[in-house]
KETORTI-38331 format. One line per field, with one value per atom (N, C-alpha, C): residue number from 0; residue in three letters; atom name; x, y, z. Coordinates in nm, 4 decimals. Layout:
// KETORTI-38331
num = c(NUM | ...)
residu = c(ALA | ...)
atome = c(CA | ...)
east = c(X | ...)
north = c(Y | ...)
up = c(Z | ...)
END
This chain:
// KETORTI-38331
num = c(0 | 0 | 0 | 1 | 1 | 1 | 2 | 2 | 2 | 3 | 3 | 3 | 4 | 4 | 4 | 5 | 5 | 5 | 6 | 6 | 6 | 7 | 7 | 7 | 8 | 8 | 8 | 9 | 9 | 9 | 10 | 10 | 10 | 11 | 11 | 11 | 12 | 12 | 12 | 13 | 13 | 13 | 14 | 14 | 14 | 15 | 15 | 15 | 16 | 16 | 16 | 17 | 17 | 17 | 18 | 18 | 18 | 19 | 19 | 19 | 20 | 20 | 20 | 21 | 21 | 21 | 22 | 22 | 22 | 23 | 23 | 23 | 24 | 24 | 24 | 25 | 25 | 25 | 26 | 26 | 26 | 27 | 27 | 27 | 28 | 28 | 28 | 29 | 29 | 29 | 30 | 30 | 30 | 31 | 31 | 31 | 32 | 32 | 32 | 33 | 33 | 33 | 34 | 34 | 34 | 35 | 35 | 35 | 36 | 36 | 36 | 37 | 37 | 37 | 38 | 38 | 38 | 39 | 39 | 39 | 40 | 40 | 40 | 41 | 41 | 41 | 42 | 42 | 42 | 43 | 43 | 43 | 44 | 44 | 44 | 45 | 45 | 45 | 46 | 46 | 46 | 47 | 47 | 47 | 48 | 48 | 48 | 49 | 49 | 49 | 50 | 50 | 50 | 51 | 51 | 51 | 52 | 52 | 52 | 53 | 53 | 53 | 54 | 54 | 54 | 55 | 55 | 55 | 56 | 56 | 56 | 57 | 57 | 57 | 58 | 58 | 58 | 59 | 59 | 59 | 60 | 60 | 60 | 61 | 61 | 61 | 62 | 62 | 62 | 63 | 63 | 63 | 64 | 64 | 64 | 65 | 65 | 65 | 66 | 66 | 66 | 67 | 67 | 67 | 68 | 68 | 68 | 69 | 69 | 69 | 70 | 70 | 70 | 71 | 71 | 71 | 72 | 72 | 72 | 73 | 73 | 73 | 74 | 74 | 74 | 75 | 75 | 75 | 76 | 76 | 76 | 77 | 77 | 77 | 78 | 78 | 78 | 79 | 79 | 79 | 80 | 80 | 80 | 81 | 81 | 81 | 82 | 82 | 82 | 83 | 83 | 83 | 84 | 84 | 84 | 85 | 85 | 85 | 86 | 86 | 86 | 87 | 87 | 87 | 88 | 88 | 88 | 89 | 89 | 89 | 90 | 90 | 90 | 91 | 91 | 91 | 92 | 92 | 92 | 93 | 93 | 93 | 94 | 94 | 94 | 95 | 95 | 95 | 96 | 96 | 96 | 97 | 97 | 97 | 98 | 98 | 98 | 99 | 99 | 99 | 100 | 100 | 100 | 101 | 101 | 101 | 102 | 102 | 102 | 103 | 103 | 103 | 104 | 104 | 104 | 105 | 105 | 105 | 106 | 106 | 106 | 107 | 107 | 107 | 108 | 108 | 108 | 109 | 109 | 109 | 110 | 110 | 110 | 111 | 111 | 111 | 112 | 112 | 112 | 113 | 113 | 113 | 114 | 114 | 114 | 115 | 115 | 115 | 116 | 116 | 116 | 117 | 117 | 117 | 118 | 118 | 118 | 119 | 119 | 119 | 120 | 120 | 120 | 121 | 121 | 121 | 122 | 122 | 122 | 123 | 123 | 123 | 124 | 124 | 124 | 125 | 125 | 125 | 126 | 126 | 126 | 127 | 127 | 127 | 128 | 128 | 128 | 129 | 129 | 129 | 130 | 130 | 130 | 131 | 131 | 131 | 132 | 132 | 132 | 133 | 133 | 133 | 134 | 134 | 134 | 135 | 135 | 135 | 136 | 136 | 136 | 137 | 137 | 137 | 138 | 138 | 138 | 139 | 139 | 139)
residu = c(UNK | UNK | UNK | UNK | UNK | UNK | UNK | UNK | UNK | UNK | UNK | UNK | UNK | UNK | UNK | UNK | UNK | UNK | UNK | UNK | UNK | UNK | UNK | UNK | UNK | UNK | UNK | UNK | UNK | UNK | UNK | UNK | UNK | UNK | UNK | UNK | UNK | UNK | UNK | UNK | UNK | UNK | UNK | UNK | UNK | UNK | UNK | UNK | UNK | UNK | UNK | UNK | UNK | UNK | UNK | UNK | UNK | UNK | UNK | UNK | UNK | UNK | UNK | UNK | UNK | UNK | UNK | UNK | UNK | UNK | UNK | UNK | UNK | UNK | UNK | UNK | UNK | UNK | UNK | UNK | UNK | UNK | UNK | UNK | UNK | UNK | UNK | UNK | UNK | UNK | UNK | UNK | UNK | UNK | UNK | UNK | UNK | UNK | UNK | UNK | UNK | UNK | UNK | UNK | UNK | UNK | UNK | UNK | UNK | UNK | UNK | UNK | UNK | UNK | UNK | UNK | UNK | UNK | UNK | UNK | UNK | UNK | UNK | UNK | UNK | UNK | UNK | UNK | UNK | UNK | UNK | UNK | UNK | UNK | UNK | UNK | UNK | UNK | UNK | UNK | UNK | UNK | UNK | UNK | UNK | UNK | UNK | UNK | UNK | UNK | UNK | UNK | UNK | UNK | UNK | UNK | UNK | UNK | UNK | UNK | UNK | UNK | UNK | UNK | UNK | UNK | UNK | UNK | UNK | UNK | UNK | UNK | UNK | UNK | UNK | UNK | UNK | UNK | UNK | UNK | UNK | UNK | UNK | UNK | UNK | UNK | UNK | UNK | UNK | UNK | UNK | UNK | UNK | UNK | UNK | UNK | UNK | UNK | UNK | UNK | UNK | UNK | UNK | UNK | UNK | UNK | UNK | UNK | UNK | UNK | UNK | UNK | UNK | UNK | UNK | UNK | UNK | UNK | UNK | UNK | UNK | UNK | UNK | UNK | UNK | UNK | UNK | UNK | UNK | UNK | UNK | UNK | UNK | UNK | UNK | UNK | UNK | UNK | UNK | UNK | UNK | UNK | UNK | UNK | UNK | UNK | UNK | UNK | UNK | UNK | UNK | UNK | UNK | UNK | UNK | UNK | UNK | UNK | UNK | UNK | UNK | UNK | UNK | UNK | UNK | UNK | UNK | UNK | UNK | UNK | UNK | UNK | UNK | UNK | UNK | UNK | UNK | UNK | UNK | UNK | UNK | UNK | UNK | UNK | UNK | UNK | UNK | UNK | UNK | UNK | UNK | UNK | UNK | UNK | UNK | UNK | UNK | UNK | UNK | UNK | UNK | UNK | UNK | UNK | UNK | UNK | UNK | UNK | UNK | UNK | UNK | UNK | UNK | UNK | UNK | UNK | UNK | UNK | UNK | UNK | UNK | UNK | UNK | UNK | UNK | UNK | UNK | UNK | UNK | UNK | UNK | UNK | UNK | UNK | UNK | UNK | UNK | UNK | UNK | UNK | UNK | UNK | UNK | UNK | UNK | UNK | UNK | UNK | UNK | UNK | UNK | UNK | UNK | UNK | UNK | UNK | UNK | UNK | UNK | UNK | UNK | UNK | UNK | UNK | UNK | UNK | UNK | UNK | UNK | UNK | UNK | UNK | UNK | UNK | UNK | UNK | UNK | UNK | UNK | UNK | UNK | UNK | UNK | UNK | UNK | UNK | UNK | UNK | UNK | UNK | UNK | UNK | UNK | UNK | UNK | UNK | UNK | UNK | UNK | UNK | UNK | UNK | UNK | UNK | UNK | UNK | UNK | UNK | UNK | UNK | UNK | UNK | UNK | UNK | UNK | UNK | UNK | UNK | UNK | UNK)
atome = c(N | CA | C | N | CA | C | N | CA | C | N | CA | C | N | CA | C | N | CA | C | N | CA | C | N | CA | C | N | CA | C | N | CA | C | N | CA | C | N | CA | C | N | CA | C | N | CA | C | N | CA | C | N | CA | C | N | CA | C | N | CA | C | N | CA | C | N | CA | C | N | CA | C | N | CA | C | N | CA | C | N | CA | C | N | CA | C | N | CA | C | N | CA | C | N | CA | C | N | CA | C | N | CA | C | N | CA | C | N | CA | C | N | CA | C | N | CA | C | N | CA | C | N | CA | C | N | CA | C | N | CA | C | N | CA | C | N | CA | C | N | CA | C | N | CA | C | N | CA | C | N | CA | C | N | CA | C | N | CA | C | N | CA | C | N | CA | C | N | CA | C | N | CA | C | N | CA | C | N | CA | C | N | CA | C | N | CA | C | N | CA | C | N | CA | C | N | CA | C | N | CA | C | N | CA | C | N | CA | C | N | CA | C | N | CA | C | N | CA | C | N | CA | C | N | CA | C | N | CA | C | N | CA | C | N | CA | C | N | CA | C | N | CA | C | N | CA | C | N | CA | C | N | CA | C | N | CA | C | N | CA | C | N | CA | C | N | CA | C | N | CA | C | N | CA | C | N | CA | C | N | CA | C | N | CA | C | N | CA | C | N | CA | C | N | CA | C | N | CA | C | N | CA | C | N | CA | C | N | CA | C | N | CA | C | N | CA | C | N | CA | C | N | CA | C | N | CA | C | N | CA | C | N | CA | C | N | CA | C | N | CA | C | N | CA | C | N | CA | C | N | CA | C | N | CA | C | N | CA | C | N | CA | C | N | CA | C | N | CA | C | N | CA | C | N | CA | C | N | CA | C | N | CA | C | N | CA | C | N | CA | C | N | CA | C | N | CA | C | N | CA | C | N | CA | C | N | CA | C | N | CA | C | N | CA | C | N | CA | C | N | CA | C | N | CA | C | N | CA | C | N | CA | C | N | CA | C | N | CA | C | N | CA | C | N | CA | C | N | CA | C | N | CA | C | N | CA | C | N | CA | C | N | CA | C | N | CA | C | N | CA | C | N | CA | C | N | CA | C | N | CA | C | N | CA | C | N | CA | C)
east = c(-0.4532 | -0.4301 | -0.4502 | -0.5701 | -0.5706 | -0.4466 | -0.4066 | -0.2830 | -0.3701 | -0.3229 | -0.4073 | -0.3389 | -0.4065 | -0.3335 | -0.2921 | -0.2463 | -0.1945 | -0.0461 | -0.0087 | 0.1234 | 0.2084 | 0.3189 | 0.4302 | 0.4696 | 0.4432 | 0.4751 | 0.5950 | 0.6602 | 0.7627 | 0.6542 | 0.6853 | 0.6472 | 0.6598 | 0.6122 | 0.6909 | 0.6622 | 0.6873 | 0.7232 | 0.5805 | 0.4538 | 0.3686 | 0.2770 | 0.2974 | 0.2472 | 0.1679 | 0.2023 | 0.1730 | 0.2094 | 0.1886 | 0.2626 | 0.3576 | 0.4750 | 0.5459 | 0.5010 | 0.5049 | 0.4645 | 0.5597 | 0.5733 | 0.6777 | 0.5746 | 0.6642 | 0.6071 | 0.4942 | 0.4489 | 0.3226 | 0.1895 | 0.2660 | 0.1438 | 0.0749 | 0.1498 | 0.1430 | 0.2432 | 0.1767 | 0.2633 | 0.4068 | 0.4878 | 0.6564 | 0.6632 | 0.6816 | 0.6441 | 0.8309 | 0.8213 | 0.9056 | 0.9193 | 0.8366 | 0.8493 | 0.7313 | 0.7505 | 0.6162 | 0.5552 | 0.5509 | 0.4501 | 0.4296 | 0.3156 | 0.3413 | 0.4211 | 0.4029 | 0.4489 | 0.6025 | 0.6590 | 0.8433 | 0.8821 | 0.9994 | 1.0380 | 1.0957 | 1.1513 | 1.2809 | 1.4051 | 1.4812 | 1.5943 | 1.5883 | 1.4815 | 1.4790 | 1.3487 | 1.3335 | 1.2487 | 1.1358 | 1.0789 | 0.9589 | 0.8917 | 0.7290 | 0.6810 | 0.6068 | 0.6520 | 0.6135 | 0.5260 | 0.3880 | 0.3364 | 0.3017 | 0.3327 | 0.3624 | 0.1982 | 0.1329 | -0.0257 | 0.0258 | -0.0129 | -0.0171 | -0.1401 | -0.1335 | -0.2550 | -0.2865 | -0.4242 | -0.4685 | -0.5872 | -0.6504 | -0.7566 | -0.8140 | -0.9516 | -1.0051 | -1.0363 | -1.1322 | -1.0914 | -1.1182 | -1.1296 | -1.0763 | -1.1862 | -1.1558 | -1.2257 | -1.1721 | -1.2091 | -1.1646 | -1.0967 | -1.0155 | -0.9400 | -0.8641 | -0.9031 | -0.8766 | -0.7238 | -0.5988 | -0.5471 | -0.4669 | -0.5370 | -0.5476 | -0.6576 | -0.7397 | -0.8722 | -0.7965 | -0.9396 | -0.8383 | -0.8162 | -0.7303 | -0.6523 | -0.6539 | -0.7343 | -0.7736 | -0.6589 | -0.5880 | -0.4672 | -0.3234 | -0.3478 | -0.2332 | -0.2577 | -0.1343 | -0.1621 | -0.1048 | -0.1344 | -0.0810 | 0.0609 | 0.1319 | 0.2401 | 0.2354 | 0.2528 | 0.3190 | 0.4877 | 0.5663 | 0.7194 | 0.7865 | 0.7171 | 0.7103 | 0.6644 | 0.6105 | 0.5562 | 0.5820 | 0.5361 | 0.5847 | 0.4317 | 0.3661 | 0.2350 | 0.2142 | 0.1186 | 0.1373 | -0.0105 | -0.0755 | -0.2025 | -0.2310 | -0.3620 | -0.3631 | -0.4263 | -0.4582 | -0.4880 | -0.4682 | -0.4915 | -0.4639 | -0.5485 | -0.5075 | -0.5846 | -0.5178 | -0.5880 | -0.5166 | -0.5337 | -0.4504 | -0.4464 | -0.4066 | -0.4891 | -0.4579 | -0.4457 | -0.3971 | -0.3819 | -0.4990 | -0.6070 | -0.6994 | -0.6835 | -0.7317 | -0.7710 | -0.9321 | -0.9789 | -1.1327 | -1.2193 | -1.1260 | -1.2038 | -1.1024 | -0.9932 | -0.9747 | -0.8171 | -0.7950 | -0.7295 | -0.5688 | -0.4793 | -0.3471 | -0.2705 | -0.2976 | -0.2353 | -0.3410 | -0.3233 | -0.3482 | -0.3747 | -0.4928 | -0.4466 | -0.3245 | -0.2979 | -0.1711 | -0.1597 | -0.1425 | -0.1876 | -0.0507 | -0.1476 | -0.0695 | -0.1034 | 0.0242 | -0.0481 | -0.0368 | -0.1011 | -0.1781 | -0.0162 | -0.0326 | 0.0662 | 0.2147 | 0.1636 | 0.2674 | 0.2695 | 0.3472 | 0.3323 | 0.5097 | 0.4941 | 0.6005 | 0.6261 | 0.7264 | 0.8029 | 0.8188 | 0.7793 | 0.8530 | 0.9312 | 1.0475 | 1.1644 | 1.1753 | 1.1738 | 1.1741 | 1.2365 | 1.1873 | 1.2109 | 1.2045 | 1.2791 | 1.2569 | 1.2132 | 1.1624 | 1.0402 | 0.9633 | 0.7859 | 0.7128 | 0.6853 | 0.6292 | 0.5623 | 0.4847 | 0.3768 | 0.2505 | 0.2094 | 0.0890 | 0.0600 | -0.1443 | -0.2184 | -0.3394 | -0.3612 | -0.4497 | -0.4395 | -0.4290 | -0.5221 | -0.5234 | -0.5329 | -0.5016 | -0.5240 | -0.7071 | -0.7102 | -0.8649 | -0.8825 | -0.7908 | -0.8706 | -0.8083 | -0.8845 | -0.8312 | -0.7697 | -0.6480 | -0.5784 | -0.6463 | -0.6507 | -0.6643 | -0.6263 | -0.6293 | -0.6254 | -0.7307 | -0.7295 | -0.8590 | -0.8053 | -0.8549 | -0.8204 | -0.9529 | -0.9235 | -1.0049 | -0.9207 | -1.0306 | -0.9978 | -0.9086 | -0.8270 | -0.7617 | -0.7103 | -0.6923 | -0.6912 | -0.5151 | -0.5313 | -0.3843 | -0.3161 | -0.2150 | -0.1384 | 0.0040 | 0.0081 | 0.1718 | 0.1462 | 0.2201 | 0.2719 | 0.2939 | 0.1938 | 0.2747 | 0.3043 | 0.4145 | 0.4449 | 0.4059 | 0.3504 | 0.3072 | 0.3288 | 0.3960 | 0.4493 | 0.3279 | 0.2356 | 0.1388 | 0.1976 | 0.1687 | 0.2143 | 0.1679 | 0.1674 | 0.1131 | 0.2059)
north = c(1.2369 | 1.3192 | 1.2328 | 1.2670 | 1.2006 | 1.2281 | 1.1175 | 1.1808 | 1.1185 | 1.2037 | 1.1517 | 1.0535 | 0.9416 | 0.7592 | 0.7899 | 0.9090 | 0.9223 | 1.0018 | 1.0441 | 1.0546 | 0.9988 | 0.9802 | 0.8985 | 0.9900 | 0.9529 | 1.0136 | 0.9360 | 0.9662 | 0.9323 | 0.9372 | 0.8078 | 0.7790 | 0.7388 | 0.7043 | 0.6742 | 0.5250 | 0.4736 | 0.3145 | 0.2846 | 0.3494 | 0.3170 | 0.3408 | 0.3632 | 0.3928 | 0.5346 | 0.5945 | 0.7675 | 0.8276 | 0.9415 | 1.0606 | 1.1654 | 1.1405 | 1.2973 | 1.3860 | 1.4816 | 1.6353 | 1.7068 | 1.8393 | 1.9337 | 2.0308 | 2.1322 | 2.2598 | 2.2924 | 2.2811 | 2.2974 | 2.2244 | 2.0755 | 1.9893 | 1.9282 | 1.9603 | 1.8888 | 1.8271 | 1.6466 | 1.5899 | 1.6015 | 1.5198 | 1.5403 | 1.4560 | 1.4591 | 1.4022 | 1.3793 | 1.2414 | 1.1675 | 1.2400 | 1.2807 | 1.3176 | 1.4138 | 1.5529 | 1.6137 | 1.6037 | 1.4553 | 1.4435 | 1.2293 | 1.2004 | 1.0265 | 0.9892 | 1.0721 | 1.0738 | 1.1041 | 1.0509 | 1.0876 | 1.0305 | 1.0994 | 1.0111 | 0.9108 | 0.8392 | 0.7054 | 0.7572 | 0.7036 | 0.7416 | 0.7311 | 0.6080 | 0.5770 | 0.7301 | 0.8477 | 0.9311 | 0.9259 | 0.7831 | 0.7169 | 0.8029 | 0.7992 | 0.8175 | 0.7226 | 0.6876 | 0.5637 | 0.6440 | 0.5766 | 0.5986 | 0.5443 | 0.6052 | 0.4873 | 0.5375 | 0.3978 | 0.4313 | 0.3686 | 0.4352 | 0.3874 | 0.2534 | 0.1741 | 0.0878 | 0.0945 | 0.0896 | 0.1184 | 0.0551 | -0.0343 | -0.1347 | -0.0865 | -0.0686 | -0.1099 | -0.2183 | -0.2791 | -0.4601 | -0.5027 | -0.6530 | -0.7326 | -0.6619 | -0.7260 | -0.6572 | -0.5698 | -0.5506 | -0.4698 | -0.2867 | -0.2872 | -0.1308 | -0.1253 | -0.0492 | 0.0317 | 0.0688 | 0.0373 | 0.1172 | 0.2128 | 0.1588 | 0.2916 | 0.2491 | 0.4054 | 0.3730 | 0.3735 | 0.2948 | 0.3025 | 0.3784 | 0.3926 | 0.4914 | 0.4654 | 0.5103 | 0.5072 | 0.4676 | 0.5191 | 0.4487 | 0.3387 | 0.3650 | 0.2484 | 0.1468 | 0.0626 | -0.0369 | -0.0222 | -0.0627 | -0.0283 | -0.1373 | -0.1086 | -0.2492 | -0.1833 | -0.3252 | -0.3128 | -0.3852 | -0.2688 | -0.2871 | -0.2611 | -0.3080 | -0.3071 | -0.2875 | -0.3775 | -0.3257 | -0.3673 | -0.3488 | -0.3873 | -0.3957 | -0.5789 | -0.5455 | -0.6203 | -0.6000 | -0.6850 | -0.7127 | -0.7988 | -0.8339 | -0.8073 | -0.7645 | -0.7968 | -0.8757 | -0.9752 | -1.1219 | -1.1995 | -1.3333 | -1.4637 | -1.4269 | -1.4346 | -1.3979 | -1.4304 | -1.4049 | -1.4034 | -1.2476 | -1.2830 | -1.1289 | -1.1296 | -1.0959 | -1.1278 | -0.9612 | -0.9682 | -0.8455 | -0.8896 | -0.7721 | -0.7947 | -0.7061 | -0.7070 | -0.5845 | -0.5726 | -0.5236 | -0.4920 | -0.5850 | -0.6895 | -0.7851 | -0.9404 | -0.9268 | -1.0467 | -1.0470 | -1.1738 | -1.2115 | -1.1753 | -1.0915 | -1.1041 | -1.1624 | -1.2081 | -1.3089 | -1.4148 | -1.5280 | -1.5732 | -1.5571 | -1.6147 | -1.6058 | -1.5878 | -1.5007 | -1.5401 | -1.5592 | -1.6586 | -1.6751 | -1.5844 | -1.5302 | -1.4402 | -1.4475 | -1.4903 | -1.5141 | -1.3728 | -1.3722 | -1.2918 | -1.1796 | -1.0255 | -0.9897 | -0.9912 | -1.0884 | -1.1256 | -1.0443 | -1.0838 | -0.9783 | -1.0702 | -0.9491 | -0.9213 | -0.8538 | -0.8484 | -0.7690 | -0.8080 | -0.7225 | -0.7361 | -0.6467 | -0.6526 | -0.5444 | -0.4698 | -0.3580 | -0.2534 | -0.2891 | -0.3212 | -0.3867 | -0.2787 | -0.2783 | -0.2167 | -0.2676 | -0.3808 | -0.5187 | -0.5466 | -0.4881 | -0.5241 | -0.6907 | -0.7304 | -0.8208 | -0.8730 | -0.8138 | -0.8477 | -0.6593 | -0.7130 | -0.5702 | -0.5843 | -0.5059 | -0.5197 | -0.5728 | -0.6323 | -0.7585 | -0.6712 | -0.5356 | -0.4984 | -0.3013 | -0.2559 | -0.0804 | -0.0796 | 0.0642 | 0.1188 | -0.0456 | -0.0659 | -0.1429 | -0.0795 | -0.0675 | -0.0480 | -0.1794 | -0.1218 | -0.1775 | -0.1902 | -0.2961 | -0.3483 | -0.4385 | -0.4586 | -0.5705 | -0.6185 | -0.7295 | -0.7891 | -0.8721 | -0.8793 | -0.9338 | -1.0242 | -1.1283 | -1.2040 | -1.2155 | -1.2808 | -1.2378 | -1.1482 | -1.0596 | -0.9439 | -0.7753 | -0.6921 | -0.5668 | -0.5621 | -0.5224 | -0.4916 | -0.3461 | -0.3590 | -0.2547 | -0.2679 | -0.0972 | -0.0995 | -0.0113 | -0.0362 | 0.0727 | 0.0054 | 0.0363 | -0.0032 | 0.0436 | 0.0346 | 0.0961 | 0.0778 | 0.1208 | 0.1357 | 0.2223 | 0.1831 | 0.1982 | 0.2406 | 0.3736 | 0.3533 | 0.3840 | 0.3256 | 0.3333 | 0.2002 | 0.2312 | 0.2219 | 0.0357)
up = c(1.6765 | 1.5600 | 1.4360 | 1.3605 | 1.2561 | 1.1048 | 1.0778 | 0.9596 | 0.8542 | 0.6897 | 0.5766 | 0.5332 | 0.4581 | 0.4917 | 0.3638 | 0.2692 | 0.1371 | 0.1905 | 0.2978 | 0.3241 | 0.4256 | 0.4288 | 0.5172 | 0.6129 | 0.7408 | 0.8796 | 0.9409 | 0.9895 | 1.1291 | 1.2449 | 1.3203 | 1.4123 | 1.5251 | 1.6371 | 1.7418 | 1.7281 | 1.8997 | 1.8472 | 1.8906 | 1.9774 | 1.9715 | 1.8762 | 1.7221 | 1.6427 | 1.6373 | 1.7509 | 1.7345 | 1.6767 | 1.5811 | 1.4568 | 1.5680 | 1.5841 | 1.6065 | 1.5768 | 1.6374 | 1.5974 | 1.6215 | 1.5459 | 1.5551 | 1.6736 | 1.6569 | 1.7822 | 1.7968 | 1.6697 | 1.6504 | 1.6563 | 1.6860 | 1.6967 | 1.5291 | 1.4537 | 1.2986 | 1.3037 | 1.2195 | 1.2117 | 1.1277 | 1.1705 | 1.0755 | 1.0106 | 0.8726 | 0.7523 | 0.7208 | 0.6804 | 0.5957 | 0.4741 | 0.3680 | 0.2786 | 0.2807 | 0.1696 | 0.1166 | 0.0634 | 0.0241 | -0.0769 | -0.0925 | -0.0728 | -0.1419 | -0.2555 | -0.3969 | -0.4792 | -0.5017 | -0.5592 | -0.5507 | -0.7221 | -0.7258 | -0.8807 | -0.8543 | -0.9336 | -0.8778 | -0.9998 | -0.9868 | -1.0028 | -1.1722 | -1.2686 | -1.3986 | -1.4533 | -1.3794 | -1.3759 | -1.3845 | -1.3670 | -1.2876 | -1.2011 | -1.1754 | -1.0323 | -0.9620 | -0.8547 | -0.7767 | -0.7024 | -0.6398 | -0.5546 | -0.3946 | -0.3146 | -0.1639 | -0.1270 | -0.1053 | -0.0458 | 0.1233 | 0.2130 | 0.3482 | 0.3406 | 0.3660 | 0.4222 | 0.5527 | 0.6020 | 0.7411 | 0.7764 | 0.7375 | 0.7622 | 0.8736 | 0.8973 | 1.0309 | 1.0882 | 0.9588 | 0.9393 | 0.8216 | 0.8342 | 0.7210 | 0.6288 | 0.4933 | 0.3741 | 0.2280 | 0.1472 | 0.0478 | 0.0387 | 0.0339 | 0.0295 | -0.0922 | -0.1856 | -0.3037 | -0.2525 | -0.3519 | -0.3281 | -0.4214 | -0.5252 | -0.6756 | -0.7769 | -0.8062 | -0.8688 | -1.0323 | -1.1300 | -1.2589 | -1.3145 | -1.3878 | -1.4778 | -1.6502 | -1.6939 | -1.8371 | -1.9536 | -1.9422 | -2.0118 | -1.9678 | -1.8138 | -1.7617 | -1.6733 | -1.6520 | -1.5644 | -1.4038 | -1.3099 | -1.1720 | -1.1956 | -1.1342 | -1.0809 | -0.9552 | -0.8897 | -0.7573 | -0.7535 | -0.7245 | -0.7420 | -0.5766 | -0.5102 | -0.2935 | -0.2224 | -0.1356 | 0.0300 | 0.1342 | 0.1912 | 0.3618 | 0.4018 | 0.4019 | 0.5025 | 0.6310 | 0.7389 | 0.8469 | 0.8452 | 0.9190 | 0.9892 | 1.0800 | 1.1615 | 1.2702 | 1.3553 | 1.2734 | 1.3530 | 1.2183 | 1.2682 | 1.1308 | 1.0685 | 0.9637 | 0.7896 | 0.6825 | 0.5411 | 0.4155 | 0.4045 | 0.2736 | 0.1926 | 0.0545 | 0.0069 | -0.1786 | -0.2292 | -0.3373 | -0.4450 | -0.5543 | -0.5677 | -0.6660 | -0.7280 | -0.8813 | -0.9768 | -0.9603 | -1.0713 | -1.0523 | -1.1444 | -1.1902 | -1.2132 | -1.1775 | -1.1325 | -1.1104 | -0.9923 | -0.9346 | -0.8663 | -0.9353 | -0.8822 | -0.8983 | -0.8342 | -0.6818 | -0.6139 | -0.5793 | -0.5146 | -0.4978 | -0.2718 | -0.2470 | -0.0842 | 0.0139 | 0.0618 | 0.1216 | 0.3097 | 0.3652 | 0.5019 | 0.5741 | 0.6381 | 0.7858 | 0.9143 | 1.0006 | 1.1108 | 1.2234 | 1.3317 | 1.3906 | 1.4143 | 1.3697 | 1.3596 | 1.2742 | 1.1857 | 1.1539 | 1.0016 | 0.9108 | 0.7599 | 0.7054 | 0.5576 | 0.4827 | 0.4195 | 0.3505 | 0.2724 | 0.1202 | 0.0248 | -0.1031 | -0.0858 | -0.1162 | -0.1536 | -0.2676 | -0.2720 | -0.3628 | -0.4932 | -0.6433 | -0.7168 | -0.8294 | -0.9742 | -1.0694 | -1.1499 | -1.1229 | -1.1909 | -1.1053 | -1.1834 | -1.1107 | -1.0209 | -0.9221 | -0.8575 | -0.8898 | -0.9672 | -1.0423 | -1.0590 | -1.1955 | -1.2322 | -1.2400 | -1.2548 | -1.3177 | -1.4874 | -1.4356 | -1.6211 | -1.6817 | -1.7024 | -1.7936 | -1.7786 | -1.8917 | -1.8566 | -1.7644 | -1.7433 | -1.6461 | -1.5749 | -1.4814 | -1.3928 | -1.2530 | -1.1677 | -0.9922 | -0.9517 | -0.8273 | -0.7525 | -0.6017 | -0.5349 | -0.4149 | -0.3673 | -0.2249 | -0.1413 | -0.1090 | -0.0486 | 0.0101 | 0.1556 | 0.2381 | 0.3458 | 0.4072 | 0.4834 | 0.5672 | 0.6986 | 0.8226 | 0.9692 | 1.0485 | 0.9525 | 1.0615 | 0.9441 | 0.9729 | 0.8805 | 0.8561 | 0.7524 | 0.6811 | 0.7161 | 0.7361 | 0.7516 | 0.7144 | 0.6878 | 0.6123 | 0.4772 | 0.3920 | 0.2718 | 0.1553 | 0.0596 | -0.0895 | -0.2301 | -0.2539 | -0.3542 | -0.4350 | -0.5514 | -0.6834 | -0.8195 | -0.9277 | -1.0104 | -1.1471 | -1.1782 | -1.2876 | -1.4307 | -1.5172 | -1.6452 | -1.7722 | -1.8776 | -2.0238 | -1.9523)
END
């Protein structure tokens, strides 16, 4: 069952989508988008790599900047993984070993943001695909 990698499913432990009676998946939430409590809207992008390489995970936005304010990512083999904008490096390499990942914890201060307004958000990966969820915070 393919699920769309823009919403949050419950899952089983072999990474299969539950389904209700009907055989559609059961959704965590109705929507990626949610407010936060400062009446913010955060956006949770699923990450899902097939493999290593570049994945968008917000195109730019003419008047704001992305932050990333949490995620949760893993690898699946040894690799790096950096945070890029659309013209430059926001992290620096980060080594992961095979399976392995982390966590930023859900922050009301961004992690890093895009240098500048209209630029896209991505990852970039070398030797294994990223997976997991990250939050993103758009605004001026």
């Amino acid at each position: 069952m393919a699920l769309n990698q823009t919403e949050l499913h419950r899952v089983n432990l072999d990474n299969s989508a539950l389904a209700d009676a009907s055989g559609l998946p059961v959704r965590l939430v109705d929507s990626s988008v949610l407010p936060t409590a400062g009446g913010k809207t955060i956006t949770y992008v699923v990450v899902n790599q097939g493999a290593a390489g570049t994945t968008e995970l917000a195109a730019a936005s003419a008047l704001n900047k992305h932050k990333v304010i949490g995620c949760v990512l893993t690898m699946s083999a040894v690799g790096t993984l950096k945070f890029v904008d659309s013209s430059e490096n926001l992290t620096g390499p980060m080594d992961i070993g095979a399976t392995g990942g982390f966590v930023l914890s859900p922050s009301e201060f961004p992690f890093f943001e895009t240098k500048a307004i209209n630029r896209s958000l991505s990852i970039t990966t070398t030797g294994g695909a990223a997976r997991g969820v990250v939050a993103i915070l758009t605004e001026p």
